[in-house]
N, C-alpha and C positions, 0 to 999 in steps of 0.2 A: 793917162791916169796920173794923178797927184801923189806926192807922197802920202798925203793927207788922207785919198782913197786907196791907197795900199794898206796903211793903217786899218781903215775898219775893214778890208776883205782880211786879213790875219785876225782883227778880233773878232769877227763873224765863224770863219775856220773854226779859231779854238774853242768858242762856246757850245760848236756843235760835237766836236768830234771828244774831247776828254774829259774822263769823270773826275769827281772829286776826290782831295787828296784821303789819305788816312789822319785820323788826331791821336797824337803820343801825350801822354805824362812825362814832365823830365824838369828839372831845376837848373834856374839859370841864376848863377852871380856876375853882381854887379859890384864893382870896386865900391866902397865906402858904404856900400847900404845892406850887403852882404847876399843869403840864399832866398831864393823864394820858389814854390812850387808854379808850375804853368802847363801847358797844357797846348803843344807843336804841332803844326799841319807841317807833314811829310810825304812826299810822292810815292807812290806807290809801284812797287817793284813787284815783277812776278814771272813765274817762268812759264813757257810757251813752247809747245809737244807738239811739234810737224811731221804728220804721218801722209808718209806717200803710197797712193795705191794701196793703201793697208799695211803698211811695217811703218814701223820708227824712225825716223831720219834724222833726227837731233832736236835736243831741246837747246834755245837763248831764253835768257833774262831780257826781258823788258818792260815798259809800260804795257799798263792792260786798256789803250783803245788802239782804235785804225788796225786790227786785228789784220782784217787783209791785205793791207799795205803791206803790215811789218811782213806777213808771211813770206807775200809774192816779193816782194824786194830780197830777201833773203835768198829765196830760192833762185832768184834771176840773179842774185851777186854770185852764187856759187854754182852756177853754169848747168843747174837743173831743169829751168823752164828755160828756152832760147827764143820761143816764139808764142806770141799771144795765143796762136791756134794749140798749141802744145797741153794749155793749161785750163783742166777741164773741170770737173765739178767741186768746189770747194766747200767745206763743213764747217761752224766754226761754233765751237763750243766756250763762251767768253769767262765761265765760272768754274769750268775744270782748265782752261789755259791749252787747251787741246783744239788743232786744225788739222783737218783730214784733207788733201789732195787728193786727187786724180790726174797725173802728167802723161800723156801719151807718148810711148816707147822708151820709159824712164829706165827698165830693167836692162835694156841695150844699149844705154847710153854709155858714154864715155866719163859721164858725171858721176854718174851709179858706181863707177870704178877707181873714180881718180878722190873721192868725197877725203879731207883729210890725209892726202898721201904728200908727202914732202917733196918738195921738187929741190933741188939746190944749184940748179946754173943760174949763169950771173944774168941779170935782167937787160935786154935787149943787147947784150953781149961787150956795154963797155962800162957800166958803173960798178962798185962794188958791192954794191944790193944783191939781195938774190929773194929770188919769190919764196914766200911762207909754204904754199900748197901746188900740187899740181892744176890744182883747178884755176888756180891764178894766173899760172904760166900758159895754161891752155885760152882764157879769157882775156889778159891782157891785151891790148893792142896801144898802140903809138894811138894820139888825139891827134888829128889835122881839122883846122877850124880856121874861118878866116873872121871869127867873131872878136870882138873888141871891146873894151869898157874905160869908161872915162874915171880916174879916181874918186868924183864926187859920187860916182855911181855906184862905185864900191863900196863908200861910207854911208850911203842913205840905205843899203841892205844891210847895213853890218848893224845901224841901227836899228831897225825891222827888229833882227832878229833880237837882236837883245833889249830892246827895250817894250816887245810887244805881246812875252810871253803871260799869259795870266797865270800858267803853272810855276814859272819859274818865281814871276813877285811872289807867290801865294810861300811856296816852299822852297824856292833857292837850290832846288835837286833835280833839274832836268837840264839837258842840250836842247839847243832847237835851232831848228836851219829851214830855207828858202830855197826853192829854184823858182828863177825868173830868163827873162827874155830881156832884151835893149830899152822896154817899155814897160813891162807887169810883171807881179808878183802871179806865178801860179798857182801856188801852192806850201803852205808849213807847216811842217813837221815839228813835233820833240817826241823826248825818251830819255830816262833813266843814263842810256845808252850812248854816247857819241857816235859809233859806227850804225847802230837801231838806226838812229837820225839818215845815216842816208841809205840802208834799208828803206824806210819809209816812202822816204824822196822816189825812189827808182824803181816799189812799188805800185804808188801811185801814176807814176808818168810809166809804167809798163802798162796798165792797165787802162789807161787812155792814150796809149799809141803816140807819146812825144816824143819827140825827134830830139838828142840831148845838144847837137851839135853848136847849135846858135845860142845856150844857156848859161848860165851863172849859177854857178849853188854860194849860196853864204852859210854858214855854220858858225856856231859856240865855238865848237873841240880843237883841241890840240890836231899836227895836222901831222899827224904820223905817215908812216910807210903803208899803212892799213886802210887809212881813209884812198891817198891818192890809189892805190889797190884796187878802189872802189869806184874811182872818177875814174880809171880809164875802161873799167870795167861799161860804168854806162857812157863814154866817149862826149865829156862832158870837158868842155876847156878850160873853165877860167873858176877857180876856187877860193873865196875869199872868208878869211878866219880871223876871231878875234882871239885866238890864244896864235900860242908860237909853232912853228914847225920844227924837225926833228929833222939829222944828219942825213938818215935814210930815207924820210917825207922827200926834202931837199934833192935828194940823187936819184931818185925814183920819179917824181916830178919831170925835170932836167929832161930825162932818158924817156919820157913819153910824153913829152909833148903838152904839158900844164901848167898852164900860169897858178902859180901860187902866190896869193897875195894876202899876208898876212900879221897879227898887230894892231889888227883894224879897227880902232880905239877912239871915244871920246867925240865921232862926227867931224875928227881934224888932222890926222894921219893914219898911215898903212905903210907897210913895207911890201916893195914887189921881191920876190926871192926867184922866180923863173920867168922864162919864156915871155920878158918886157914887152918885146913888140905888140903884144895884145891890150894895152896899156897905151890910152890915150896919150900923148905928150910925152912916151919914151919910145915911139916906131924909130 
């Protein structure tokens, strides 16, 4: 596949899967010409009520499509659904922001207990990170991958991702990210959200049974401690970002096993911050 056909499989995706933005009143000045009223397309934000087996389980803010991505991704990032068999009749009510689940053995789980609870030992026992949640410590694992990417490869998704959003040209207020394989784009996401973003991602690829091992996500967002959180969560190796990474992105990374490649700018550089060897021309 061309880049050229990656291009329309992403503007195909996004035609189908997200609605149109909201219109604002608001006044913009112009140096020399002065105020004028106009009249902004803005993405649309909204919160979203995940009930499991019938109780509450937390509401997130995010965009209002790919409902079931964003749910299942969420719930598979925080260690509720573990297996496709697991995860059983889904509701989904797109105008009250409300998703009802059915998880099997969710009341006995170890999820059901640990939801929100702080963990604070240090993360794989030598950086100075320490996991946010117990649920992260119990999910987390080291990535081993013997997958690899050439840095032309990294700048032809970075441009994907950024230059093929229609929500983001329309309104400038959403993330959006890719995962793909050595050859295809499978699949892109956005959101409101940068963490939603790969919610999404890890929704979709739960629910069609992908293997994260052999993949590449490209994203917008900054590459905090929260996102790589989330890549070892779905044991995905190699992360390429066009904003910057964070001290504890950085050490978190390091310490489980993820190429972080980040800065990925313009179709003509990137910076590698981890785990080079996965990185064509620095084995």
């Amino acid at each position: 596949m061309t880049i050229s056909d990656e291009c329309a499989l992403l503007s195909a995706d996004e035609a189908s899967a997200i609605d149109d933005p909201a219109r604002v009143k608001a006044v913009r000045y112009v140096s020399g010409s002065g105020f004028s009223e106009i009249e902004e397309e803005v993405t649309i934000e909204s919160p979203l009520t995940v009930y499991i087996n019938g109780s509450e389980f937390a509401t997130v803010v995010c965009s209002p499509w790919e409902l079931e991505n964003m749910a299942v991704g969420f719930l598979a990032s925080e260690g509720v659904v573990r297996t496709r068999n697991s995860l059983g009749d889904m509701t989904i009510k797109q105008d009250d922001g409300i998703v009802r689940v059915q998880v099997d053995g969710y009341e006995e789980s170890v999820a059901s207990k640990l939801f929100l609870k702080r963990y604070i030992n240090s993360c794989c026992g030598r950086s100075r990170a320490s996991f946010y949640y117990s649920t992260d410590a119990m999910l987390c694992k080291r990535v081993e991958s013997d997958m690899r990417i050439h840095p032309e490869r990294a700048l032809e998704l970075m441009e994907l991702v950024t230059g093929h959003s229609a929500m983001f040209k329309r309104t400038g207020g959403v993330h959006g990210g890719l995962i793909a394989d050595s050859d295809h784009v499978l699949s892109f996401h956005e959101d409101v959200g940068r963490n939603n973003v790969l919610d999404r991602i890890y929704g979709s690829c739960f629910l069609d049974g992908v293997d994260f091992s052999d993949k590449v996500i490209a994203f917008s967002g900054r590459v905090s401690s929260e996102i790589v959180l989330k890549m070892s969560k779905m044991g995905a190796p190699i992360l390429v970002s066009h904003a910057a990474p964070t001290s504890l992105g950085v050490e978190l990374a390091e310490d489980l096993g993820i190429t972080v490649i980040a800065f990925t700018r313009g179709g003509v550089r990137c910076t590698v911050y981890t785990h080079p060897e996965r990185v064509i021309g620095l084995e």
